[in-house]
MIGUSE-533983 format. One line per field, with one value per residue (C-alpha): x, y, z; residue in three letters; residue number from 1. Coordinates in nm, 4 decimals, m for minus. Layout:
BEGIN
xx (X / ...)
yy (Y / ...)
zz (Z / ...)
resn (ALA / ...)
resi (NUM / ...)
END
This chain:
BEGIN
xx (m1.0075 / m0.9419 / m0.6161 / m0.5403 / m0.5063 / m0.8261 / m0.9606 / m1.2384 / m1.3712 / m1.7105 / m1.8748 / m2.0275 / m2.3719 / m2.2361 / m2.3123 / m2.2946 / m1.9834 / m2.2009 / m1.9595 / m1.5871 / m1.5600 / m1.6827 / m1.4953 / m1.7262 / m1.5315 / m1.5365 / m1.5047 / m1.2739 / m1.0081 / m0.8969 / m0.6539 / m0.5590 / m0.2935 / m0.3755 / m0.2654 / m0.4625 / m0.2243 / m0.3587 / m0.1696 / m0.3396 / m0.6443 / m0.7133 / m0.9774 / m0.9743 / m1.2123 / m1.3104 / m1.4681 / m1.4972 / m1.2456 / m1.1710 / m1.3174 / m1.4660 / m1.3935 / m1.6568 / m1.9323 / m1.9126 / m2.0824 / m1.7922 / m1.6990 / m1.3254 / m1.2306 / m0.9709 / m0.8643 / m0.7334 / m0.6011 / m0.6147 / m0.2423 / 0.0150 / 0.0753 / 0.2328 / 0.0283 / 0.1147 / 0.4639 / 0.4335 / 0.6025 / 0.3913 / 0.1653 / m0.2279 / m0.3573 / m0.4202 / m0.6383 / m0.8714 / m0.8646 / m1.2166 / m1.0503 / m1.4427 / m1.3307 / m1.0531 / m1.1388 / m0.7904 / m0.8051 / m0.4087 / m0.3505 / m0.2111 / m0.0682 / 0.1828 / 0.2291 / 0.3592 / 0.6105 / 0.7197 / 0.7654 / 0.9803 / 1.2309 / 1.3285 / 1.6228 / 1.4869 / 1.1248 / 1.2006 / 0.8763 / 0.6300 / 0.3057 / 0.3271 / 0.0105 / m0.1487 / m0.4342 / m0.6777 / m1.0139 / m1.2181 / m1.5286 / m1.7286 / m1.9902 / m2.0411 / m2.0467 / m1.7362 / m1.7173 / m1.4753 / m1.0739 / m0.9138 / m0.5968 / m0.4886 / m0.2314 / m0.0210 / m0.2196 / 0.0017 / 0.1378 / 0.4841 / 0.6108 / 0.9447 / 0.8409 / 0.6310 / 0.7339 / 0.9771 / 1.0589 / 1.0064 / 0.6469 / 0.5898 / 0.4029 / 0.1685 / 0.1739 / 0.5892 / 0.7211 / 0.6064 / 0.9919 / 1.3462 / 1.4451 / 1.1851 / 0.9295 / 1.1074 / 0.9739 / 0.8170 / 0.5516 / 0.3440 / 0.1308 / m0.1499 / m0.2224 / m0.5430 / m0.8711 / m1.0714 / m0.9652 / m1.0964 / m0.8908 / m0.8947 / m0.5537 / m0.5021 / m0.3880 / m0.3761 / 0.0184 / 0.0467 / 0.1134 / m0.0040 / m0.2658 / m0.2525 / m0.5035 / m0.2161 / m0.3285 / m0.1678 / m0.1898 / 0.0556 / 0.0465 / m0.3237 / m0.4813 / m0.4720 / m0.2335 / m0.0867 / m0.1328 / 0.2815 / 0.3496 / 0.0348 / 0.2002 / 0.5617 / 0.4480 / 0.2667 / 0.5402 / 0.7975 / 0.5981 / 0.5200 / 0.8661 / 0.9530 / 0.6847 / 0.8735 / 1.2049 / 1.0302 / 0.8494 / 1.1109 / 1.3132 / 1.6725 / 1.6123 / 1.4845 / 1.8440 / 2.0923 / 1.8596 / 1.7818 / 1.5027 / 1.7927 / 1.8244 / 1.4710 / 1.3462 / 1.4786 / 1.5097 / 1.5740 / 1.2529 / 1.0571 / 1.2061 / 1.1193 / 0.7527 / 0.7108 / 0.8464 / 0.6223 / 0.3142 / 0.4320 / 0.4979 / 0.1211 / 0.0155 / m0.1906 / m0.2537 / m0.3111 / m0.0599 / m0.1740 / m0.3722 / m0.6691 / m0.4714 / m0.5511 / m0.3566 / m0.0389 / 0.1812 / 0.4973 / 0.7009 / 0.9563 / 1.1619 / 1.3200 / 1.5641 / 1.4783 / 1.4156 / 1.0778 / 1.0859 / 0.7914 / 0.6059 / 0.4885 / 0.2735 / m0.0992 / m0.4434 / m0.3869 / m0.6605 / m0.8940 / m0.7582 / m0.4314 / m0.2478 / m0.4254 / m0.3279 / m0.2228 / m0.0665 / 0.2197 / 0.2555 / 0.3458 / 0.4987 / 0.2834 / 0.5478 / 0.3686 / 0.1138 / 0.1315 / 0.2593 / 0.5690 / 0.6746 / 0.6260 / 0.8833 / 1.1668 / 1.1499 / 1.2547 / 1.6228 / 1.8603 / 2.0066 / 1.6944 / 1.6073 / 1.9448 / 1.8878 / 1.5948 / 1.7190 / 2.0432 / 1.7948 / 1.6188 / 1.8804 / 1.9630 / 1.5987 / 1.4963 / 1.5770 / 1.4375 / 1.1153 / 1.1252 / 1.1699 / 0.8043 / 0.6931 / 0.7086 / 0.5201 / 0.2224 / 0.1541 / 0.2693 / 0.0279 / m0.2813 / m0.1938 / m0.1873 / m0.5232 / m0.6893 / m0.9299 / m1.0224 / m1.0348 / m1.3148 / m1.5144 / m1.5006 / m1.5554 / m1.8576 / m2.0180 / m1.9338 / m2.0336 / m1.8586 / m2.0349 / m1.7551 / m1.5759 / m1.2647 / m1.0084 / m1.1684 / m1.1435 / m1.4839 / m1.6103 / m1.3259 / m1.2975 / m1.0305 / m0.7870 / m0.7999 / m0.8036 / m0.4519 / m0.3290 / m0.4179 / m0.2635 / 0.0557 / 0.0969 / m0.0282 / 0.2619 / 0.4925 / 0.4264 / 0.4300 / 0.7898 / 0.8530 / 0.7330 / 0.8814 / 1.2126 / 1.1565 / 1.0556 / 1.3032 / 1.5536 / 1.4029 / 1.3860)
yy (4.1381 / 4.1272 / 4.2482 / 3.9244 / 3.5921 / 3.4824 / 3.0488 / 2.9505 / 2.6198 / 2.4516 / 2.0891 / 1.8623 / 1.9656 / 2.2819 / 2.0248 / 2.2465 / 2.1323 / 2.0326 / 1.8117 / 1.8467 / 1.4839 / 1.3351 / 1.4572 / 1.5878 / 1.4670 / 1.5477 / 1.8955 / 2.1718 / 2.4639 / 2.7013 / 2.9535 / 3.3082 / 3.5012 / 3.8864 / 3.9508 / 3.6604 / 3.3879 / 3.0744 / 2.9123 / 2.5851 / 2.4432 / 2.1018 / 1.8261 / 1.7852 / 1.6657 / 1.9312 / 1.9097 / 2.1621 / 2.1885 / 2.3521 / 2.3110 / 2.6016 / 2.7804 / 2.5156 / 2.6627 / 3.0240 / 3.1584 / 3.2036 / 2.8164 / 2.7309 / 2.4297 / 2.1809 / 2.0443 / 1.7563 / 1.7944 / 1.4608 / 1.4918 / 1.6817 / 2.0554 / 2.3944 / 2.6662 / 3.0484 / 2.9592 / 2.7265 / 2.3690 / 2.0754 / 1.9040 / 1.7121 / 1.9092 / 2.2721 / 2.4702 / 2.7845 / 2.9603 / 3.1688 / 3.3902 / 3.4367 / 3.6262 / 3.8363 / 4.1967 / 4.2454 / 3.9232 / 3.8550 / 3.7542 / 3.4141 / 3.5670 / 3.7805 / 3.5154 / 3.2958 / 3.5625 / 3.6037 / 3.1852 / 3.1797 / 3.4553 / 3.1827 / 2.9628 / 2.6275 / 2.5801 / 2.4003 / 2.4551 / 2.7349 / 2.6847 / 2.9209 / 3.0775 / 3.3308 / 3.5773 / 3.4908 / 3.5633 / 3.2921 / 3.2048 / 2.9206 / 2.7479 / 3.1039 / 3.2519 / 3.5126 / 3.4554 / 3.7112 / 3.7215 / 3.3390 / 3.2465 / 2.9667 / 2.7723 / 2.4528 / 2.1957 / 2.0685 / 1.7172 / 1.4830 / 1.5471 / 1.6773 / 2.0138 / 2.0660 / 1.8099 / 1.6850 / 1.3714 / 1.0070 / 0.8581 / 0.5812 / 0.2929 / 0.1158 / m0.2154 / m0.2347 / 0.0316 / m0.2048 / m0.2537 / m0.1820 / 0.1614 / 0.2225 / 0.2442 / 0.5516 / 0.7726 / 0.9757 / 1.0660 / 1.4354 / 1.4947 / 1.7648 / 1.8794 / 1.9486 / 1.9341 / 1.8828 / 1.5103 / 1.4336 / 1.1915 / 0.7896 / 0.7327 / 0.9866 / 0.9707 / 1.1664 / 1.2498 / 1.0679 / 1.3684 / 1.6840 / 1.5478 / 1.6693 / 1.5398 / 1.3809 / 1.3682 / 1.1318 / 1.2917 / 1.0855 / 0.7962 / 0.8701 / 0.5127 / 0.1740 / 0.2691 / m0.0061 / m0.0665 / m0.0835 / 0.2139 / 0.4104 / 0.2532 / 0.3656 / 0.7104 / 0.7382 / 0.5990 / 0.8468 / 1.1451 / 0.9782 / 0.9030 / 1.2846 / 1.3835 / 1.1483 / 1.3368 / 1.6751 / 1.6559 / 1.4600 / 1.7322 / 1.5552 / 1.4795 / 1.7580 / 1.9381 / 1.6188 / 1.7502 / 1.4286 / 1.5535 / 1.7528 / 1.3465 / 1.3573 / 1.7236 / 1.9639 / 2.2967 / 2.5171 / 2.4629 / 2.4878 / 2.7778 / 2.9577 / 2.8095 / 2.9673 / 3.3086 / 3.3143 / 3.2434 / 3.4863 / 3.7995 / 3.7143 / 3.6795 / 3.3674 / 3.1564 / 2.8426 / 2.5769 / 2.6810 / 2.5434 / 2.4819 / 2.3616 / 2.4195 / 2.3670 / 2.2749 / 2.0345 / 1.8636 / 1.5554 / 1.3380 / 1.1686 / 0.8239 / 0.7926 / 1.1961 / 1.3951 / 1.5683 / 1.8871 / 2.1851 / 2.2961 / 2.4246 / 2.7005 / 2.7370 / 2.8421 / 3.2560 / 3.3897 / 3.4429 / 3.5740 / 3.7515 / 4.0577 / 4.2416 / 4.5585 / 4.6132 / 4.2724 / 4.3605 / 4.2560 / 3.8498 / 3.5751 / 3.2312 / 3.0421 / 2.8440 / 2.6295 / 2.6144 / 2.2299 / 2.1456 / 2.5338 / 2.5471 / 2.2562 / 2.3755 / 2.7315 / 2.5843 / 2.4790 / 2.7866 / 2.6493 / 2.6801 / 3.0136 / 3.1336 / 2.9539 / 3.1496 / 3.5066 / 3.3879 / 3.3265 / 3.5820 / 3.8421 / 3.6612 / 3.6907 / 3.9550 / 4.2314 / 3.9514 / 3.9993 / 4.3675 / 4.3327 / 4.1752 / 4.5375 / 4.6983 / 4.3747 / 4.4555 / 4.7675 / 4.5551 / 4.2744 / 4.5410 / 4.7579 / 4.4085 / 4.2873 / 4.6100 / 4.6246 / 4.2255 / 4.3267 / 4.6074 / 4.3854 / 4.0962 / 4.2818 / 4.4378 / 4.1372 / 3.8799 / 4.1040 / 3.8954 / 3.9074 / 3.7353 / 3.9926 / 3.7944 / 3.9955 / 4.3261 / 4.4855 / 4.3328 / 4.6600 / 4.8513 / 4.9786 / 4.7510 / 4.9815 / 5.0895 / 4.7182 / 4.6816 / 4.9979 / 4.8173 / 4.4967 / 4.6531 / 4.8501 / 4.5714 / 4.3383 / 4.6360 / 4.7237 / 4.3203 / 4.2609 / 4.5941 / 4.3976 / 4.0416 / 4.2069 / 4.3536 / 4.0057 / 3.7712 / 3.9835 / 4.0057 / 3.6012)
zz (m2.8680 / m2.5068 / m2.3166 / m2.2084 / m2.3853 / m2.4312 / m2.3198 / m2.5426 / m2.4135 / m2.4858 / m2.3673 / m2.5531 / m2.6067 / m2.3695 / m2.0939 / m1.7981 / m1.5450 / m1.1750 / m1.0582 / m0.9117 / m0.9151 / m1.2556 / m1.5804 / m1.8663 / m2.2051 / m2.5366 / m2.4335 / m2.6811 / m2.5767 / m2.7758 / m2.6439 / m2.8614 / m2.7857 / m2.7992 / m3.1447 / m3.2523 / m3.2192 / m3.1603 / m2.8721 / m2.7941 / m3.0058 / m2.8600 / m2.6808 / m2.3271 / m1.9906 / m1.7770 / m1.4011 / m1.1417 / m0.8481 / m0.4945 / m0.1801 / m0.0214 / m0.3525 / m0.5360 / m0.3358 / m0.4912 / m0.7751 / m0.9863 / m0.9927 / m1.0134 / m1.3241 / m1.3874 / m1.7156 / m1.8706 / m2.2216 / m2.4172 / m2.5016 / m2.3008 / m2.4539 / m2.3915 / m2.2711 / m2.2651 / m2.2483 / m1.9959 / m2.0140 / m2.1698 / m1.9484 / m1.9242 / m1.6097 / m1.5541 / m1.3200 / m1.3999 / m1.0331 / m1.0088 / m0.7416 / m0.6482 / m0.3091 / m0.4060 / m0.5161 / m0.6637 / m0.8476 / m0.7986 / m0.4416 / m0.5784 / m0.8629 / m0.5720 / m0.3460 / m0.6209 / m0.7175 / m0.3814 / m0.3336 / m0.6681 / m0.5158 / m0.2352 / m0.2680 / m0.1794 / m0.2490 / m0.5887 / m0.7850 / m0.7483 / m0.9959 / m1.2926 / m1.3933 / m1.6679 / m1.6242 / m1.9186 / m2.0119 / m1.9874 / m2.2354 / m2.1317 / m2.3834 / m2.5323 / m2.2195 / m2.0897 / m1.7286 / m1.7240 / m1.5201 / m1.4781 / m1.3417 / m1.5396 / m1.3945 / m1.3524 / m1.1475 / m0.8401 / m0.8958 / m0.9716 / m1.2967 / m1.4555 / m1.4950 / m1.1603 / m0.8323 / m0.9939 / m0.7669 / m0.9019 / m0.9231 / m0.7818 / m0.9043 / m0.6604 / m0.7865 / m0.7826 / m0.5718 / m0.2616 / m0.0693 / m0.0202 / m0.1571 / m0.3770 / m0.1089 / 0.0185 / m0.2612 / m0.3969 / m0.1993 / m0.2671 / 0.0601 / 0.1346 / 0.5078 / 0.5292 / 0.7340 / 0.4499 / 0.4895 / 0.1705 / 0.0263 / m0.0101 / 0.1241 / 0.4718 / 0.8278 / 1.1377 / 1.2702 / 1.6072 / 1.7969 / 1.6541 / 1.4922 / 1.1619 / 0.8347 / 0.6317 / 0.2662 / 0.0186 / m0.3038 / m0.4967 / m0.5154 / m0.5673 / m0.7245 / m0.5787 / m0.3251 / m0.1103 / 0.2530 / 0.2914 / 0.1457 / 0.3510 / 0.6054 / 0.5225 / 0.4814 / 0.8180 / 0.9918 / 0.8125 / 0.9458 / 1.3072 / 1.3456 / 1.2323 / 1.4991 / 1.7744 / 1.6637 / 1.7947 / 2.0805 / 2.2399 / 2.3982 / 2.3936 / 2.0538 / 1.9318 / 2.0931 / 1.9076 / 1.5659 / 1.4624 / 1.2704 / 1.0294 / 0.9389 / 0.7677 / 0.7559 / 0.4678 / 0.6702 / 0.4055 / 0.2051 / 0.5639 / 0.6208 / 0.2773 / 0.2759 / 0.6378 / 0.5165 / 0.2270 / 0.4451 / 0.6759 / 0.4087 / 0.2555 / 0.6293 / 0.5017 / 0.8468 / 0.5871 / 0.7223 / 1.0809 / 1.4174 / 1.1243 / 0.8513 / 0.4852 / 0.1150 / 0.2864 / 0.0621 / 0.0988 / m0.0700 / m0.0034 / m0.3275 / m0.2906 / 0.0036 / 0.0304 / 0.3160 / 0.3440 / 0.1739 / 0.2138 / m0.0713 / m0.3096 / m0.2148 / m0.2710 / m0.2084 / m0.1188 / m0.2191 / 0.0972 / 0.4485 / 0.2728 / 0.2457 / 0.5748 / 0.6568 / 0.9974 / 1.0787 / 1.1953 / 1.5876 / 1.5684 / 1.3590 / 1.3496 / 1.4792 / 1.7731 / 1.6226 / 1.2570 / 1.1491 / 1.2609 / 1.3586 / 1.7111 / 1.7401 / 1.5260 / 1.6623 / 2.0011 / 1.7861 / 1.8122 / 1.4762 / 1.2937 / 1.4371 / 1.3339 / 0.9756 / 0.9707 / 0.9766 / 0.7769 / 0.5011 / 0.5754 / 0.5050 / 0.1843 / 0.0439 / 0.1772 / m0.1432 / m0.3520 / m0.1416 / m0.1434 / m0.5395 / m0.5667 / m0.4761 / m0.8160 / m1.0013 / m0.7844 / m0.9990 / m1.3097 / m1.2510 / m1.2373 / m1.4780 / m1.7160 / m1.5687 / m1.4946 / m1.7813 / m1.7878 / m1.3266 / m1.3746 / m1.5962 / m1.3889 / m1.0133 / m1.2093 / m1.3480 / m1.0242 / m0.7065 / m0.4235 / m0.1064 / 0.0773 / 0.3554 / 0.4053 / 0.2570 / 0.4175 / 0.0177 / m0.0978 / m0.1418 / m0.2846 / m0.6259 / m0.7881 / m0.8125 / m0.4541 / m0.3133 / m0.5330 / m0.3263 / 0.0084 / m0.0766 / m0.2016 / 0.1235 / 0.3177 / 0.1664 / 0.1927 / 0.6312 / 0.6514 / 0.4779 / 0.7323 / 1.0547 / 0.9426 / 0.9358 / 1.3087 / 1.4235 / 1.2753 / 1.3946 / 1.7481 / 1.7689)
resn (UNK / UNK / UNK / UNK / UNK / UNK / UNK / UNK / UNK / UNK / UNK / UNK / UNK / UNK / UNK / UNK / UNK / UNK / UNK / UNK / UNK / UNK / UNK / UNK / UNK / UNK / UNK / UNK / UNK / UNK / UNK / UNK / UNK / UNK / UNK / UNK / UNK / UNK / UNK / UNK / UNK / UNK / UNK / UNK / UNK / UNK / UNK / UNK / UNK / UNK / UNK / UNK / UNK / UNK / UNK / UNK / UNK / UNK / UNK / UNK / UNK / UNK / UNK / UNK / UNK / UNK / UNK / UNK / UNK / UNK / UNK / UNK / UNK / UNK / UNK / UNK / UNK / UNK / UNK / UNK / UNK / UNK / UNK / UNK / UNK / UNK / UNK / UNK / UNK / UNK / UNK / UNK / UNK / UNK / UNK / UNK / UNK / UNK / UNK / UNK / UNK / UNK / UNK / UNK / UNK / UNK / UNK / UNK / UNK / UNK / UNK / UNK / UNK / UNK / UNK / UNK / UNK / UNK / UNK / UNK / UNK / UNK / UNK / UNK / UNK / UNK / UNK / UNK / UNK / UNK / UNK / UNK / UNK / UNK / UNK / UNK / UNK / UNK / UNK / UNK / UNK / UNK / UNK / UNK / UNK / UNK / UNK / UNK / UNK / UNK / UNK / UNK / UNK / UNK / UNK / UNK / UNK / UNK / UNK / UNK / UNK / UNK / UNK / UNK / UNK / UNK / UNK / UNK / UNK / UNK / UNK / UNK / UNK / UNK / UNK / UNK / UNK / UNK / UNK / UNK / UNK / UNK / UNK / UNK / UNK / UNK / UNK / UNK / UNK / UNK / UNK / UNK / UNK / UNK / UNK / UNK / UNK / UNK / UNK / UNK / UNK / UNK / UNK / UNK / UNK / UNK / UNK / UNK / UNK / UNK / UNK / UNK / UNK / UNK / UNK / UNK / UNK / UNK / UNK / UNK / UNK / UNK / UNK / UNK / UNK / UNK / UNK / UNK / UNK / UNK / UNK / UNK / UNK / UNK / UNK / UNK / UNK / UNK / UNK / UNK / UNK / UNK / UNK / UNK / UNK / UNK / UNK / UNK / UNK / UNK / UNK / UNK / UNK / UNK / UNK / UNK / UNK / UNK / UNK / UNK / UNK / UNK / UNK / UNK / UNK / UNK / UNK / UNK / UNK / UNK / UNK / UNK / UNK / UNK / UNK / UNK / UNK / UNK / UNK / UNK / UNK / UNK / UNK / UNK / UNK / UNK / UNK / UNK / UNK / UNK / UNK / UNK / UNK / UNK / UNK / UNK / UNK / UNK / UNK / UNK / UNK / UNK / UNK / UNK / UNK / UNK / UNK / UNK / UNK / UNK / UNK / UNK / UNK / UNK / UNK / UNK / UNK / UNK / UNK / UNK / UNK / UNK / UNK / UNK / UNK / UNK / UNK / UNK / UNK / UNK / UNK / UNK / UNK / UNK / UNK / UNK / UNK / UNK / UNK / UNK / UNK / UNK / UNK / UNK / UNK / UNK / UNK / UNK / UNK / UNK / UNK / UNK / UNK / UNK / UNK / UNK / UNK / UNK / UNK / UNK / UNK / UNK / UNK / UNK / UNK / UNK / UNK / UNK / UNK / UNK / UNK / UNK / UNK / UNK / UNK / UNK / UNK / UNK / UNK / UNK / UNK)
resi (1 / 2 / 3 / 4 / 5 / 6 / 7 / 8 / 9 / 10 / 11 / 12 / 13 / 14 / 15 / 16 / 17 / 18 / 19 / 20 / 21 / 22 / 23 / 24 / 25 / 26 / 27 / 28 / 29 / 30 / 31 / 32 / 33 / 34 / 35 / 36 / 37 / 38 / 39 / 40 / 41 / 42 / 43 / 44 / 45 / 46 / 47 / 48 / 49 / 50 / 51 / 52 / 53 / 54 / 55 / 56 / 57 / 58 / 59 / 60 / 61 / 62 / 63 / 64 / 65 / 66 / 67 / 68 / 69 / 70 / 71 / 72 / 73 / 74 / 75 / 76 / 77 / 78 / 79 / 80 / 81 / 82 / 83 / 84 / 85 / 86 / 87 / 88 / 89 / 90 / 91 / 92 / 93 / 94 / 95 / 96 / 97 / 98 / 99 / 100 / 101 / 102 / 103 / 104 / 105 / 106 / 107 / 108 / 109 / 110 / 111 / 112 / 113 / 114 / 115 / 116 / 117 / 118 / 119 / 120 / 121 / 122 / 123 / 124 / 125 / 126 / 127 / 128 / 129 / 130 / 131 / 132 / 133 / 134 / 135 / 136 / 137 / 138 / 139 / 140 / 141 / 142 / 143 / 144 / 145 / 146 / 147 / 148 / 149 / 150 / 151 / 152 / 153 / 154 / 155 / 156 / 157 / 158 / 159 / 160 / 161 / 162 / 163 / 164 / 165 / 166 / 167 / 168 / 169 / 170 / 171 / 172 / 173 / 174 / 175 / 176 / 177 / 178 / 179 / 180 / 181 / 182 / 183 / 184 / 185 / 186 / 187 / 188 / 189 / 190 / 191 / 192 / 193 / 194 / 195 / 196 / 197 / 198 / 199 / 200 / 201 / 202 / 203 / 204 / 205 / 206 / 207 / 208 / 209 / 210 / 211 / 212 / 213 / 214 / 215 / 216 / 217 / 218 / 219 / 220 / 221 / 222 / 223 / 224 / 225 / 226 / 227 / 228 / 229 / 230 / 231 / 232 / 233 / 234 / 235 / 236 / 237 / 238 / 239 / 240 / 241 / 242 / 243 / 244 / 245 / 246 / 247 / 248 / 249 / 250 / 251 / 252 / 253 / 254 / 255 / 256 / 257 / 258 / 259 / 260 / 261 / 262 / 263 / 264 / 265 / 266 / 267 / 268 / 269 / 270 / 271 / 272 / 273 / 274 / 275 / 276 / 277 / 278 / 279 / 280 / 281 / 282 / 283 / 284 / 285 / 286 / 287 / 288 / 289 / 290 / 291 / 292 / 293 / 294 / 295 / 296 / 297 / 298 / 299 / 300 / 301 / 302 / 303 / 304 / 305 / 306 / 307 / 308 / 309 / 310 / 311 / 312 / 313 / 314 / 315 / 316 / 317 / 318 / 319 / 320 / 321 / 322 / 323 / 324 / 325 / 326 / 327 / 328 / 329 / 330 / 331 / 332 / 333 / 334 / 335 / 336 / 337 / 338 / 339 / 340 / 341 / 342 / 343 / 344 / 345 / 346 / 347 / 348 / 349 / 350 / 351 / 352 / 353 / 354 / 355 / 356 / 357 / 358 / 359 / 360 / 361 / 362 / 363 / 364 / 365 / 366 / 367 / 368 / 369 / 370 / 371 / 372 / 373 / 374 / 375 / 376 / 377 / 378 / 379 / 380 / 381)
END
């Protein structure tokens, strides 16, 4: 029995999964609880995932269970993701930057994941994050889904829409912004999507993007009309306190959504596991180029938002501190296995070639000097 919960899935014919586009079906997941308890036994499809994360040897996996379930806790739903976390020597870089996104205020849904051991078609592959896969629903983005083939005018038209910002650009339905040229994503609607409501969409963020770069504008805050600042706010500080340049100049896993007759909110949070949690970053904020950023820190209000909420959160940040050591001690057996059996020979991180237990030490006082130097520089805006 492992220390963790333990994900049992086979293929049909233990088909092996080459593709992160086509589903293999007929597959089976069992999931048992460490003292045996069976938490999920049920069919499902299963394909790879990721981007840059599909290329390692440790391959990242989506699933889609044939009926919506529970799992570890976690409320009912089809989709869930396996993350490999390939290039992470402490294995839990996502698991911390989640926790420190669900101690904001106003990023409504952070996904909610389990460390697990994962045994494929006989196989144990070792330490898995399994977690809830990003998309509308009640108990994720919970804004309205549209439906392409009615949601075509008037109000309904306005929402919802779940977008991705990245230069991937590997979607059917995406744009560039008009001025700072950012790879749009439409994630949702994803099927048979209509040209009125691309077209909606693209003009929402255009307009947004005509709201800031006008200078007289961007002083009357017009964009306060379609722009949630709060939830911008909170998604930058998160970035900034896992010093993950993601939603910057070279933008990468950056969502946001708008809901019916909504303004356009940021989140949720994602993809932390390469280029995080650096020691010795401590001199700048990435204020200048990252999305919309370098616009809205010109706005006194927002700045002055900013270190309001700052002050607010900031114990609730500090708080994330003491789960560090929480998070490895739970993982640490299922962590020395896994560094063991997949060697990475990625450098990212700068911890490749740490023992696990010392690259934990390095990210906890990396996080802890970077909530440190945030503090200095919010307050010296």
């Amino acid at each position: 029995m492992f220390d963790l919960p333990s994900v049992f899935i086979d293929t049909d014919g233990n088909a092996p999964i080459t593709s992160k586009v086509n589903w293999l079906e007929n597959a089976h997941i069992k999931i048992v609880e460490t003292d045996g308890t069976v938490d999920l036994d049920a069919s499902t499809s299963i394909r790879g995932r990721g981007n840059t994360t599909w290329e390692y040897p440790k391959k990242p996996y989506t699933i889609k269970l044939d009926s919506k379930s529970k799992v570890l806790g976690m409320p009912s739903d089809k989709r869930w993701n396996f993350l490999a976390n390939w290039a992470d020597r402490t294995l839990m870089r996502n698991t911390v930057a989640f926790a420190i996104s669900s101690k904001t205020k106003d990023l409504e849904w952070t996904p909610r994941g389990k460390h697990v051991e994962l045994v494929l078609n006989g196989v144990h592959q070792g330490n898995y994050y399994l977690c809830e896969h990003i998309k509308i629903s009640k108990n994720r983005v919970n804004i309205r889904e549209m439906e392409t083939s009615e949601d075509i005018s008037g109000d309904h038209l306005t929402g919802g829409y779940l977008l991705e910002i990245d230069n991937h650009y590997d979607e059917t339905f995406k744009f560039r912004s008009k001025h700072r040229n950012l790879p749009v994503l439409l994630k949702s609607p994803d099927e048979d999507v209509q040209d009125v409501q691309l077209s909606y969409i693209r003009d929402f963020i255009n307009g947004l993007e005509d709201m800031l770069v006008d200078e007289d504008r961007l002083a009357a805050r017009e964009y306060e009309d379609v722009l949630d600042i709060d939830s911008f706010i909170d998604y930058f500080l998160v970035h900034e306190l896992a010093e993950y340049a993601g939603p910057a100049d070279d933008p990468y896993s950056s969502h946001c959504y708008k809901d019916c007759l909504g303004k356009l909110k940021a989140g949720p949070v994602w993809d932390f596991d390469r280029t995080t949690f650096r020691p010795d970053v401590t001199k700048y904020l990435n204020k200048s180029k990252a999305l919309w950023y370098g616009y809205l820190f010109k706005d006194p209000v927002f700045v002055s938002r900013l270190k309001e909420k700052w002050r607010e959160s900031k114990a609730d940040f500090e708080a994330v501190i003491p789960e560090i050591d929480a998070i490895a001690s739970e993982i640490l057996r299922s962590a020395r296995y896994t560094v063991k059996k997949w060697n990475t020979t990625s450098r990212d991180n700068g911890d490749e070639t740490l023992p696990f237990d010392d690259a934990v030490k390095r990210l906890k006082k990396a996080y802890t000097d970077r909530i440190t130097a945030v503090d200095r520089l919010v307050e010296s805006l």
